[in-house]
C-alpha positions, -999 to 999 in steps of 0.1 A, spaced: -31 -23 -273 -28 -12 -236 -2 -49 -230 19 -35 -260 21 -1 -249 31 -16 -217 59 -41 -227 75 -9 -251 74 13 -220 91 -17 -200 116 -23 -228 126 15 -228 130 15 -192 154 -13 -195 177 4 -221 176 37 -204 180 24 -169 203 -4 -172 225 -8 -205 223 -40 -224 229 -68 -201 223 -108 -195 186 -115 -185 189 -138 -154 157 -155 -140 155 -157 -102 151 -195 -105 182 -201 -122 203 -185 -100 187 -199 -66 194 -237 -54 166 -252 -41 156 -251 -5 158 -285 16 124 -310 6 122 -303 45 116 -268 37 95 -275 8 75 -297 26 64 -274 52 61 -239 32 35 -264 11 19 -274 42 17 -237 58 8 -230 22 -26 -253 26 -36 -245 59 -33 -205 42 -56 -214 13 -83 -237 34 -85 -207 61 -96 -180 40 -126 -201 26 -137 -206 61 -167 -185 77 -154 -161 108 -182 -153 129 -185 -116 135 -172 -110 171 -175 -82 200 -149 -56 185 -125 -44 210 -112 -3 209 -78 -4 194 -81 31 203 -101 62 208 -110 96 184 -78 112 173 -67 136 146 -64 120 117 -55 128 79 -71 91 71 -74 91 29 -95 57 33 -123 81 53 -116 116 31 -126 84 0 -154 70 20 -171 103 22 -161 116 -8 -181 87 -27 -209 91 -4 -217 125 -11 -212 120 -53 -236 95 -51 -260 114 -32 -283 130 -61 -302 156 -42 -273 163 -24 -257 175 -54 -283 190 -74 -285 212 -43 -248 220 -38 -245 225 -77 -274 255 -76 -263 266 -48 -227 270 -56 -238 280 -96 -211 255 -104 -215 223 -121 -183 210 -109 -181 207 -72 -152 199 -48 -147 185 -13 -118 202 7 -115 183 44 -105 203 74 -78 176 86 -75 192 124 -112 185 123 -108 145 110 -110 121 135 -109 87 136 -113 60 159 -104 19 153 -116 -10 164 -108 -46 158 -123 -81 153 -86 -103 163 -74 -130 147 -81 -164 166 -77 -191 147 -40 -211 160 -39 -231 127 -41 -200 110 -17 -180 134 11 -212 133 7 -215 96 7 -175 87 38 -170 111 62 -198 98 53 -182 62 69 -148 74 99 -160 82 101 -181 52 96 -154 27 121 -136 44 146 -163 41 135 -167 2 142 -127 -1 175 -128 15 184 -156 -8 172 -131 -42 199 -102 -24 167 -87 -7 170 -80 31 140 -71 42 140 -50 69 129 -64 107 94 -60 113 74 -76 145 46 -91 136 18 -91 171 -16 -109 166 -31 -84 189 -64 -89 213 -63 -60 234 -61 -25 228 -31 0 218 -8 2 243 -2 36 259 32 39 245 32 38 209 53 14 190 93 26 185 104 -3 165 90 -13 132 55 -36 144 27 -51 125 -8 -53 145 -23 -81 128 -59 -88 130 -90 -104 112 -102 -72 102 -110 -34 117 -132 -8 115 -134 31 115 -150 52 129 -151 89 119 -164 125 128 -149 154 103 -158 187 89 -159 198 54 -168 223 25 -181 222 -5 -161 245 -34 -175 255 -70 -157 262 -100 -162 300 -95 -146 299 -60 -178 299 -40 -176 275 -8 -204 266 13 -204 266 52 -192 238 71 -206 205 70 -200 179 97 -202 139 86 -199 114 113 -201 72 107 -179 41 109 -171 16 78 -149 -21 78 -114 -3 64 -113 -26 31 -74 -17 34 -53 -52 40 -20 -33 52 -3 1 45 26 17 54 22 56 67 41 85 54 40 115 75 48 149 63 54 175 90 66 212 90 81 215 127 93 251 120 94 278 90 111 266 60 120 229 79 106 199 70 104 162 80 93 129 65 92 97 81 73 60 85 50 55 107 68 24 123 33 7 137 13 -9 105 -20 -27 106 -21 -58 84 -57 -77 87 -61 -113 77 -99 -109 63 -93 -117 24 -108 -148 2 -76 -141 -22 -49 -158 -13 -23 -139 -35 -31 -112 -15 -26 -125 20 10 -135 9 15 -102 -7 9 -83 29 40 -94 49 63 -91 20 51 -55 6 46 -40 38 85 -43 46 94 -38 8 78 -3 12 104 -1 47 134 -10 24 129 11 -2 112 44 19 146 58 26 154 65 -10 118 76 -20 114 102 12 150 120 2 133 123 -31 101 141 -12 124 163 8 145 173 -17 113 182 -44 97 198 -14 129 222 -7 126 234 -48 97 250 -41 91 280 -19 71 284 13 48 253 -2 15 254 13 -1 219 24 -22 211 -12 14 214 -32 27 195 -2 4 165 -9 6 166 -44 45 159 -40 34 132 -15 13 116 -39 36 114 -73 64 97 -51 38 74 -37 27 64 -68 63 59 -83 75 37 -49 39 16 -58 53 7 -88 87 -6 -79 73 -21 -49 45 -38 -66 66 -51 -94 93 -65 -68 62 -81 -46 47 -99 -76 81 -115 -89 92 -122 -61 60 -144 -50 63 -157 -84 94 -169 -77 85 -184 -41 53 -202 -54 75 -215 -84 108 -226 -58 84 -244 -35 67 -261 -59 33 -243 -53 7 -231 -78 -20 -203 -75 -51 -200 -98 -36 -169 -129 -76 -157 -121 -67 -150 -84 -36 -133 -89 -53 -112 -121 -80 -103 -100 -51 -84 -75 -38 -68 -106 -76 -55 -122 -83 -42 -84 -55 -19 -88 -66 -3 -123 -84 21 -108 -65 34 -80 -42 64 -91 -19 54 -69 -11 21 -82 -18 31 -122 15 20 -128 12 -14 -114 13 -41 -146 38 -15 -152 59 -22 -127 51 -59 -127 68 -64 -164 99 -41 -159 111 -59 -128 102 -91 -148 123 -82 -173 152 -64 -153 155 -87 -129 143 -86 -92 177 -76 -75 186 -52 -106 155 -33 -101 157 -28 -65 194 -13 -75 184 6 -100 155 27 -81 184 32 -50 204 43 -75 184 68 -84 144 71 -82 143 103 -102 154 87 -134 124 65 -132 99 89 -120 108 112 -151 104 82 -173 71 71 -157 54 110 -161 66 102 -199 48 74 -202 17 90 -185 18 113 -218 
């Protein structure tokens, strides 16, 4: 029931997006790449899929760098499920409060997190990983997609003083945070607790992300831009996923422009907004960028694996899609998935720069 309600959402947002049209498939209008190329994207390809089923020994981590305010929503989660899965913890906040339903509020000038990093080490995988950024590049380009210029570093040392101007992936095996932050606990009725401090470190189970940062520089001015510096960590036993990092990370570059006017503009409608109506603006345009993004990532590897004559297990690739379920910020995912399957890869990528608030009004219908 959920697939059908799906593929008539999709079908909708085809007729109301983009008239009645020819469906093209991205393999019919793409010429196949040299059996040079095709040879080594299948070789890189290989050395991709045997490297993640290899064991990494755990290494000395080095500081990528120190404490620093941080509004981290991996951490704020982290702790978040901690404390709901701490019984007595809640039986206690729950009489105390008189509330049944209880709420965490963060002070974020009182988050801060540190990183560290286990690097990536492995030349094979390094040789084989690099050549396949390049070469999804070169397969976008030849969709219509220019993905933006990103520099990818296989770091082993730690942050440079000077942060990172240019757009720059830190790539590593995997990193870690570590976290000291204040909280309060809120009822139903209003009631908060004091101030609770919570202090530990966890393996960030994130594989890359993009950073949007909201700021309020004076009284009724406000700013949004990309953090240029991204982490992208190689740690994963699904290779969909390690393929899906390099290409989703600068999707969310190309198509951040259009989705940030949108946050400014929604932002300005509303007077003196205080921080919580701030975020919650934040988080519907993150969820509606997730689903274009996601749908343009998963056709277009489609496309790659199919053009280079490569094949990957429908279990892996479903497992990437079932992961997602769950998160509110990817709900629309499979959603996204089928409409760009459908549309067409270059058409959708028009069609939210033509106008992202069409589609966010369609998706909140849909939410219904």
């Amino acid at each position: 029931m959920r697939g059908k309600k799906i593929s008539c959402f999709v079908f909708c947002l085809f007729l109301l997006l983009s008239g009645c049209g020819t469906f093209t498939k991205p393999a019919d209008t793409i010429k196949k790449t040299k059996e040079l190329l095709f040879g080594q994207a299948r070789h890189n390809f290989k050395i991709l899929e045997v490297s993640i089923r290899e064991k990494v020994p755990h290494r000395p981590e080095i500081v990528l760098w120190d404490y620093r305010a941080d509004n981290d929503p991996e951490v704020k989660a982290m702790v978040s499920g901690y404390v709901a899965g701490k019984q007595e913890l809640m039986d206690n906040l729950r009489s105390r409060l008189n509330s049944k339903i209880i709420r965490i509020f963060f002070e974020n000038r009182e988050l801060l997190v540190a990183y560290t990093f286990q690097p990536e080490e492995r030349p094979e995988f390094i040789a084989a990983y690099s050549a396949y950024f390049k070469d999804i590049a070169r397969f976008s380009a030849d969709l219509g997609i220019d993905l933006p210029e990103i520099n990818p570093i296989f770091i082993n040392a730690p942050y440079p003083e000077t942060p990172a101007t240019e757009r720059t992936a830190y790539i590593v095996y995997r990193y870690f945070k570590q976290f000291r932050l204040k909280c309060y606990f809120e009822g139903e009725n209003g009631e908060r607790t004091n101030r609770f401090w919570f202090a530990g470190s966890f393996c960030s189970g994130q594989q890359g992300g993009v950073e949007i940062i909201l700021s309020n520089p004076a009284i009724g001015v406000y700013e949004v831009r990309r953090n240029p510096l991204t982490i992208w960590k190689t740690d994963t036993s699904n290779i969909f996923t390690l393929l899906a990092t390099p290409l989703e990370e600068r999707l969310h570059f190309l198509v951040g422009e259009y989705t940030d006017k949108k946050i400014l503009e929604e932002i300005g409608r509303v007077n003196d907004p205080t921080s919580e109506e701030m975020q919650v603006i934040l988080d519907k345009w993150t969820t509606v960028e997730e689903f274009i993004v996601g749908g343009l990532v998963h056709n277009i590897l489609d496309a790659y694996l199919e053009a280079n004559g490569l094949k990957i297990d429908p279990a892996v690739r479903g497992e990437v899609v079932a992961n997602f379920k769950n998160s509110p910020q990817y709900k629309y995912r499979a959603a996204g998935i089928e409409f760009v399957r459908i549309i067409g890869i270059k058409k959708a990528l028009e069609t939210y720069k033509r106008d992202p608030g069409a589609l966010a009004d369609l998706l909140k219908r849909f939410a219904r």
